[in-house]
N, C-alpha and C positions, 0 to 999 in steps of 0.2 A: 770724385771718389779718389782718396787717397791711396797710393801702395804701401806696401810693409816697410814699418818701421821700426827697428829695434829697441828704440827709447821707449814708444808707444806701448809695444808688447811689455816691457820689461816693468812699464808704471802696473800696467793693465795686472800681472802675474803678481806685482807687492799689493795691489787692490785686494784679492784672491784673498792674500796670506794676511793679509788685515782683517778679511771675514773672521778667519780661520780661529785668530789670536781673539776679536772680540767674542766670540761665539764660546770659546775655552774658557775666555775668563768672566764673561759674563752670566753666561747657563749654567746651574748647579749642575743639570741631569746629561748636560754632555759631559761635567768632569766626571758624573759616574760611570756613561758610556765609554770614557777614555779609561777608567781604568780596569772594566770590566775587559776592555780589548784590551790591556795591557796584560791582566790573567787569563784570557785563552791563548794567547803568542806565548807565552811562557810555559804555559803546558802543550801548547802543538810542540814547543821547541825540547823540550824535556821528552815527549812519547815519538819524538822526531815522525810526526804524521806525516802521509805521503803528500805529496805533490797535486795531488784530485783532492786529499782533504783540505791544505792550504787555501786549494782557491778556493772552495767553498767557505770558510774560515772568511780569509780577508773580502771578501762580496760581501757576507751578512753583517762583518763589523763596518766595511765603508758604507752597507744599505741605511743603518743603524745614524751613521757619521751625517751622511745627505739628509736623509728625512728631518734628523735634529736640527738639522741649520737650515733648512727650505720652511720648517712650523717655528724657527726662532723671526725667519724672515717673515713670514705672515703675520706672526703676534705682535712684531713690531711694526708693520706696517699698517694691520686694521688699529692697533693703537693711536698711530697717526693720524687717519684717514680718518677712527670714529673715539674722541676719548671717553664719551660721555659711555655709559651701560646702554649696548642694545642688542637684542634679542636674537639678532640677523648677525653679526658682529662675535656673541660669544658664540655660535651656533659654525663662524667660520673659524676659528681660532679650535672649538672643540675636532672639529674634522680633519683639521692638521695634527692635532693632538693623537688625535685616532691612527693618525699614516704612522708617528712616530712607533707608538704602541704596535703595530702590527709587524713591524721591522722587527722591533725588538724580539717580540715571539717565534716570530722568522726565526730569530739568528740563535735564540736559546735551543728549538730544535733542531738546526742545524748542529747547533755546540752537541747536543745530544746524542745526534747520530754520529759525529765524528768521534767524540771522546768516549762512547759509551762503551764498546769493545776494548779501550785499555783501561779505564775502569774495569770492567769484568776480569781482566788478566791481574789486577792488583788485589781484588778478593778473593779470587780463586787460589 
């Protein structure tokens, strides 16, 4: 067993950021979840939301971030594993699909309950 090595971590951390950059530029529905988290930052930043709303905020946009990239990695890997159509196959792919979806609704009622009260103060 080897000890810590700084070269090692530091390949290990550009590995990371190479998910990060193919998953941006390859997934259409992450560049929409990127910009979607790019219009709730701007409006917590503008309604200067508290500190308990933030982190609520940033948890549902990273739950949002992870799921898309843990069902980008399944889809590419049962593509791997199975390329031909199979029933078992689209059936795993949809289930990862499912995790994304449920993040996402997460994180709209979260947006919901945080923004909704300074919405109310802008009709009022």
């Amino acid at each position: 067993m080897s000890g810590f090595n700084i070269r090692d971590r530091i390949k290990s951390f550009g590995h990371a950021i190479r998910g990060i950059r193919i998953t941006i530029w390859a997934e259409h529905n992450f560049r929409i979840h990127l910009v979607a988290a790019l219009i709730v930052i701007a409006l917590a930043t503008y309604f200067e939301v508290s500190t308990s709303d933030w982190l609520w905020l940033v948890l549902s946009i990273s739950l949002v971030f992870i799921t898309e990239m843990i069902n980008t990695a399944i889809e590419r890997l049962v593509d791997m594993v199975e390329p031909d159509q199979n029933p078992l196959a689209g059936k795993i792919k949809d289930i990862a699909a499912g995790a994304v979806l449920l993040s996402a609704i997460t994180s709209v009622v979260i947006g919901v309950l945080v923004f909704w009260p300074y919405f109310c103060l802008i009709i009022a």
